[in-house]
C-alpha positions in Angstrom: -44.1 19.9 -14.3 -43.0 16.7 -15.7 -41.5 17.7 -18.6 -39.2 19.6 -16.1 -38.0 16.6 -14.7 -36.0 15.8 -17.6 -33.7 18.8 -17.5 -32.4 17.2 -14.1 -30.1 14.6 -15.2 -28.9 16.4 -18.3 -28.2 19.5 -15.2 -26.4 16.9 -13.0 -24.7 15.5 -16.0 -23.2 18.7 -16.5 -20.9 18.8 -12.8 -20.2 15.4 -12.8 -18.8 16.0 -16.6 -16.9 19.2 -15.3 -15.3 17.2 -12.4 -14.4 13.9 -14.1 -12.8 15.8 -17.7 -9.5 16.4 -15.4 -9.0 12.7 -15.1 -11.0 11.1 -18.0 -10.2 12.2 -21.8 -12.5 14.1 -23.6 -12.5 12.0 -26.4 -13.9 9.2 -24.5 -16.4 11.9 -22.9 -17.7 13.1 -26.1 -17.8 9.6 -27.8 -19.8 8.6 -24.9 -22.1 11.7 -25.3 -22.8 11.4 -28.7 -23.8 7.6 -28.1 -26.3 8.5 -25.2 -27.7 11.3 -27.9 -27.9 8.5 -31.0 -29.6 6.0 -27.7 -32.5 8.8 -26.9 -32.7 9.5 -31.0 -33.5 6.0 -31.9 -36.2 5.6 -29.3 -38.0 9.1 -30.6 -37.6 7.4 -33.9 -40.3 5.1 -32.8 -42.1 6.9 -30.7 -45.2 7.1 -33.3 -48.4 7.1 -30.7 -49.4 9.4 -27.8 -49.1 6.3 -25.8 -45.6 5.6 -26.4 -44.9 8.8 -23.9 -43.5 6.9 -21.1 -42.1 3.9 -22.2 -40.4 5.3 -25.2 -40.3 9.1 -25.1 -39.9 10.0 -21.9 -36.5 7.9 -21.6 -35.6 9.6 -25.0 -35.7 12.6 -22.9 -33.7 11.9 -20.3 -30.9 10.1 -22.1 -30.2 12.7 -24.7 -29.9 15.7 -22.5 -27.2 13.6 -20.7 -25.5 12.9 -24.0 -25.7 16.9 -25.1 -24.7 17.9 -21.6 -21.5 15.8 -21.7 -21.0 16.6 -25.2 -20.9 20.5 -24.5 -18.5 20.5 -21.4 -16.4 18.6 -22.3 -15.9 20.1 -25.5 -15.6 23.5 -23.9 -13.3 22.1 -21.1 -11.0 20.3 -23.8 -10.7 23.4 -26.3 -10.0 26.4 -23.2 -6.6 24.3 -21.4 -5.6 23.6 -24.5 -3.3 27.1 -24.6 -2.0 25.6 -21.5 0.1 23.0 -23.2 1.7 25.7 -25.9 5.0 27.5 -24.6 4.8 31.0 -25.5 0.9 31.3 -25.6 -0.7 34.6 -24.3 -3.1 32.7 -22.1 -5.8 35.7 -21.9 -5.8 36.2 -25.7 -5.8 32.7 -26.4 -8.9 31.6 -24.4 -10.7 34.4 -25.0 -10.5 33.6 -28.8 -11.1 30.1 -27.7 -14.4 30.4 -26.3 -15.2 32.8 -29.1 -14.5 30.2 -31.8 -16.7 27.8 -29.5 -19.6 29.4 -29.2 -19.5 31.0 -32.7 -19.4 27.1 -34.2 -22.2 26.0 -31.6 -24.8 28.6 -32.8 -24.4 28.3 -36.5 -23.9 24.5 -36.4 -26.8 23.6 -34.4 -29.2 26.3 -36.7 -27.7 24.1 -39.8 -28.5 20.7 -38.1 -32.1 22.7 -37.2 -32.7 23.9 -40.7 -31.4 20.2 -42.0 -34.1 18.1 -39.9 -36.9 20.6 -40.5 -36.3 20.3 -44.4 -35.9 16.3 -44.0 -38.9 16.4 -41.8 -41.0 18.7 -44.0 -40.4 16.8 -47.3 -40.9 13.6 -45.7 -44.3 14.9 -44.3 -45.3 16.3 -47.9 -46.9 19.2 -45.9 -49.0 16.9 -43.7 -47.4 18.0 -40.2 -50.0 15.2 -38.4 -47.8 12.6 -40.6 -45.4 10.9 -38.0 -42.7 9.8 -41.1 -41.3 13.1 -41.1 -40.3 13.0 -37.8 -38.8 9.6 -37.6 -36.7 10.5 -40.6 -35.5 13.3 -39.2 -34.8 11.6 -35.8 -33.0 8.6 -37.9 -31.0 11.3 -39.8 -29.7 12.5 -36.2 -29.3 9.2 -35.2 -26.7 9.2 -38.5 -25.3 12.6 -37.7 -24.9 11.4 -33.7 -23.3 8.3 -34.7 -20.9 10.0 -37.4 -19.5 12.5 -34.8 -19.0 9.4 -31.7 -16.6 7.8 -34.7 -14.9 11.4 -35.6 -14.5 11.9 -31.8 -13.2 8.7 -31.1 -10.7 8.6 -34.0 -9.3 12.2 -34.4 -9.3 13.2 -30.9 -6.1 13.2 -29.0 -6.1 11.7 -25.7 -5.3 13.2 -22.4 -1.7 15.0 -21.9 -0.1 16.0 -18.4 -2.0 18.9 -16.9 0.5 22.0 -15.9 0.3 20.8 -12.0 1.3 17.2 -13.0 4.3 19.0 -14.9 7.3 17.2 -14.0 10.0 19.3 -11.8 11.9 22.1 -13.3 9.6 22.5 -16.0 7.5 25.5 -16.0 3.8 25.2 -14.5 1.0 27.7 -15.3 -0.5 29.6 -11.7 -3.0 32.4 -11.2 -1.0 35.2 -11.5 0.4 34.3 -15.2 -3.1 34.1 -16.4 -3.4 37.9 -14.7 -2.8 40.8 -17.2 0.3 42.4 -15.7 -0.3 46.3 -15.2 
């Protein structure tokens, strides 16, 4: 039951992401993500003893979901509107591609970064899994990896533009029944 208690903030992290992305840019949102997920990595890096559960890992636990939950909606938020800023874009085709491409690049790359720590983790251990250096190196390569993507995120991403209702008078906004396949 208590290790359930730690899927509630990353859950509640996840609609106060989806209502802030409007007026917040992602790239803020993921950099911020990524540094709670690097925060909750470096305590599990020394999280070496059973007794270390609720001063160390437990914390671990409920920061990192927050980071991943941020992460992933606003990700997902930032890549579906952006076909609303492109003239000319079929909206339908565009998102629906979109969201393929999205979820296509979250299974593959979080089996790589899976396969990645279990081979750090595994050649660290030298096939002792009771061996706690394993783990820590694999928790300080995420702690790398985590801290890599808050500096691609906060350099390469573009910043928030002027959603369609914001539009400025006599341009063309996007409504409901655009987005609707006409018969």
């Amino acid at each position: 039951m208590i290790a359930f208690l730690t899927l509630i903030p990353g859950l509640i992290t996840t609609f106060v992401v989806g209502s802030i992305t409007p007026y917040v840019s992602p790239r803020w949102i993921l950099c911020g993500g990524q540094l709670l997920v690097l925060g909750g990595a470096v305590l599990l890096a020394f999280a070496e003893t059973k007794d270390k559960y609720w001063p160390i890992v437990f914390p671990a636990f409920i920061i990192a979901p927050c980071g991943i939950a941020s992460g992933f909606v606003s990700a997902n938020i930032a890549m579906l509107r952006t076909p609303l800023f492109k003239p000319g874009v079929n909206l339908l085709e565009s998102i629906a591609l979109i969201g393929a491409v999205f979820n296509a690049s979250l299974q593959i790359g979080s089996s790589l970064g899976l396969a990645i720590v279990t081979a750090i983790t595994t050649n660290a251990n030298h096939g002792d899994p009771s061996d706690f250096k394993g783990y820590k190196s694999g928790w300080w390569f995420i702690v790398g990896l985590a801290g890599f993507e808050a500096i691609l995120a906060a350099v390469f991403l573009r910043g928030n533009r002027i959603p369609p209702e914001q539009a400025k008078e006599g341009e063309e906004t996007i409504t409901h029944e655009k987005l609707s396949p006409s018969p």
